[in-house]
Phi, psi and omega in degrees: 000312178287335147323297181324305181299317181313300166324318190260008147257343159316296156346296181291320166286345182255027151265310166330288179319278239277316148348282154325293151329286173327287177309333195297288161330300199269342159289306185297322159310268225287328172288339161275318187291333192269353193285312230236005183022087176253342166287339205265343179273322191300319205287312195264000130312294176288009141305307183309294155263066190298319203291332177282310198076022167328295217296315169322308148311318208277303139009299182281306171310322208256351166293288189332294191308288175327298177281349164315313202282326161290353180273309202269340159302313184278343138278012147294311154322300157336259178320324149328305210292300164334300194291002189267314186289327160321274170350315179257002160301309187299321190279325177296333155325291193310296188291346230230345179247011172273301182322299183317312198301303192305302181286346173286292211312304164315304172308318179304314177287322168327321196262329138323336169303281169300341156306309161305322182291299187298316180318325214289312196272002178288290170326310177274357179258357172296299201277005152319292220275325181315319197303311195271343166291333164302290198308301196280018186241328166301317205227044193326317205289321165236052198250326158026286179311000000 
C-alpha cells in the first residue's frame, strides 16, 4: 500500500514537471514568434507561394493536430478506464485464489482427519481379528463350529 502512494506522488510530480515544461516551451515559442513577427513572415511567405496552396496545408495541418489531440485524449481515457477495470479483475482474482487457497487447506485437513480416522479404525479391526486368532487358537473346537 505504501508503494502505491508512493507511485502517485512520483506521478504527480512528473505531471507537474511536464506541465512546467510545456508552459516553459510555449512562452519561449510566443517570445520568439513575437521578437521575429513570425506570423506575419508565414503570411507573407505563403503568399509569395500562393500557386502551392501552403496556407492551405498549413490550415490542414493545424486541424490534423487538433483532432490528433482528440483522438490520442480519448484513447488516454480509453486506457485509464482499462487500467482500472484491469486492477479490479486482479484484485477479485486475488481474492477468489485466497478462497481458492482456504478451501484446499480446509479440504486438507478434512481429509487428514479421516485418513486418521480410517487408520484408527484399521487398528482396531487388526486388534479384533488378532483377539479372535487368539481367542480360535485357546479354544479351536469351539470356534469350529
Amino acid at each position: 500500500m505504501e508503494t502505491k502512494k508512493i507511485a502517485k506522488k512520483q506521478k504527480g510530480k512528473r505531471t507537474s514537471l511536464d506541465i512546467v515544461i510545456i508552459i516553459f516551451i510555449t512562452i519561449i515559442i510566443y517570445i520568439l514568434a513575437v521578437l521575429f513577427d513570425a506570423f506575419e513572415w508565414l503570411a507573407g511567405w505563403t503568399r509569395q507561394y500562393e500557386r502551392w496552396e501552403i496556407d492551405e496545408f498549413i490550415t490542414a495541418a493545424v486541424v490534423l493536430i487538433t483532432t490528433l489531440c482528440i483522438f490520442f485524449l480519448r484513447r488516454w481515457s480509453e486506457l485509464k478506464y482499462e487500467v482500472v477495470q484491469r486492477k479490479l479483475v486482479e484484485e477479485a482474482l486475488r481474492k477468489a485464489h485466497q478462497e481458492l487457497e482456504s478451501r484446499v487447506e480446509q479440504c486438507t485437513t478434512e481429509l487428514k482427519k479421516e485418513i486418521e480416522d480410517r487408520n484408527r479404525a484399521e487398528e482396531a479391526l487388526q486388534e479384533v481379528k488378532s483377539s479372535i486368532e487368539s481367542l480360535s487358537k485357546r479354544f479351536p473346537t469351539e470356534f469350529k463350529k
